[in-house]
N, C-alpha and C positions, 0 to 999 in steps of 0.2 A: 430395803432392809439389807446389809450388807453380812448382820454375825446373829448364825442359830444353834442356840445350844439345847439339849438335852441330854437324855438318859436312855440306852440300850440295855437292851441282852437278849444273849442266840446262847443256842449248845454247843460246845466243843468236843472238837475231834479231837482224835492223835492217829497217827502213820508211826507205824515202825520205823525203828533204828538205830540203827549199830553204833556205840559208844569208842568201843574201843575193840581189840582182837579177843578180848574174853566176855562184854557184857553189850547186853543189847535192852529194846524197848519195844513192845508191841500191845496194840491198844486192851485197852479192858475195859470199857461202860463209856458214857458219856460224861463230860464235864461241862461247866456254865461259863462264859464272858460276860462279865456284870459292867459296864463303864459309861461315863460322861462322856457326851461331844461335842464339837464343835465344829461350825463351817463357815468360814470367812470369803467373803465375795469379793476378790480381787479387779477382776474385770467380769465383764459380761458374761463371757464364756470361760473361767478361769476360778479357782478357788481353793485355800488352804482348807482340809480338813485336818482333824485330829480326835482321837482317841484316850482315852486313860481310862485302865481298868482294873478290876483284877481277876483273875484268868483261872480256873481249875480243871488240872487233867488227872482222869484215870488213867494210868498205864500198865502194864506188867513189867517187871522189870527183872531181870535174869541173868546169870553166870555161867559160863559153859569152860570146858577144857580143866582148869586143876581141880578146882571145886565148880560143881554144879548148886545151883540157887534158884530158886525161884520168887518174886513177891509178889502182890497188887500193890501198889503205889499211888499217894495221891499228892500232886503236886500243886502246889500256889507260887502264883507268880503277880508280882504287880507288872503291868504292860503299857507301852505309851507306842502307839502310831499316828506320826505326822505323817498326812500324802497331802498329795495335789491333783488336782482333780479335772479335766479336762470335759467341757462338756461341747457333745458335737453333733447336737439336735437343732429341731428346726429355730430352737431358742433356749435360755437359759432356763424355763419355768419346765421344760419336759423334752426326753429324748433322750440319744444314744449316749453314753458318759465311757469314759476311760479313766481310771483310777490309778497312783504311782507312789510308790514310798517307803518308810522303811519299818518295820515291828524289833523294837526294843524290849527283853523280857529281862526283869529282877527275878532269883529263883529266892520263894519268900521262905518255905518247909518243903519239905520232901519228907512223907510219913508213909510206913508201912502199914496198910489199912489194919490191917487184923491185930495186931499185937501196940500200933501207937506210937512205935518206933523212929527217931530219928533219923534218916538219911540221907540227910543232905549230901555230906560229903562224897558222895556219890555220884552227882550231877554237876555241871558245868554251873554256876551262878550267876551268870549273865549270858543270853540269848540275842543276835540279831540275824534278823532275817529280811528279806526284799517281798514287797507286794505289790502285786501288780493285780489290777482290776478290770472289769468291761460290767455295763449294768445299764440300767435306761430306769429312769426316771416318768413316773406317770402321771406326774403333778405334783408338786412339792407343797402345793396346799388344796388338794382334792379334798 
């Protein structure tokens, strides 16, 4: 069988950080990753996976220096990662794996929890980031 597709979700983090020299970001509650995948078997030991979701973070988000600000923010993102996936166990069906690729984010709203408030403009509207993975596999049909 070379191609599996399904459905995920886990909780999402956030890490702090700094926007710019007056506005920053630091977490406030948990957010959800809700997405389809897929994993395509290239060779034995070898395989395209992919991602697409859409992504919800709590953050705080704040102004310091002329004016000071404070919010909760809750942001949506639609998210797509292609990696590749390297696996280096005793065989393709279980063992050590190493993961590579890249996290694409559309920024969908940017809402001020408490009042509903618009602000996007606020934030960058497109995100990319590099992933990198290690994970082991305990049977892929246990």
């Amino acid at each position: 069988k070379n191609l599996d597709v399904g459905l995920g979700f886990w909780p999402s983090f956030t890490t702090s950080s700094k926007l710019d020299l007056h506005r920053a970001t630091t977490p406030k509650g948990v957010g959800y990753f809700i997405y389809v995948h897929g994993n395509y078997q290239i060779k034995s030991r070898l395989s395209l996976n992919a991602k697409l979701g859409f992504d919800n973070k709590k953050v705080g988000y704040f102004t310091y220096g002329i004016a000071n600000s404070s919010y909760n923010v809750g942001l949506n993102f639609l998210t797509f990662m292609p990696m590749i996936k390297v696996d280096l166990g005793a065989n393709e069906q279980k063992g050590l794996y190493l993961k590579t690729g890249l996290r694409l984010s559309q920024l969908l709203t940017a809402k001020e929890r408490k009042t509903n408030s618009n602000i996007k403009e606020e934030f960058k509207a497109t995100n990319l980031g590099l992933n990198l993975g290690i994970g082991y596999d305990y049977g892929k049909y246990v």
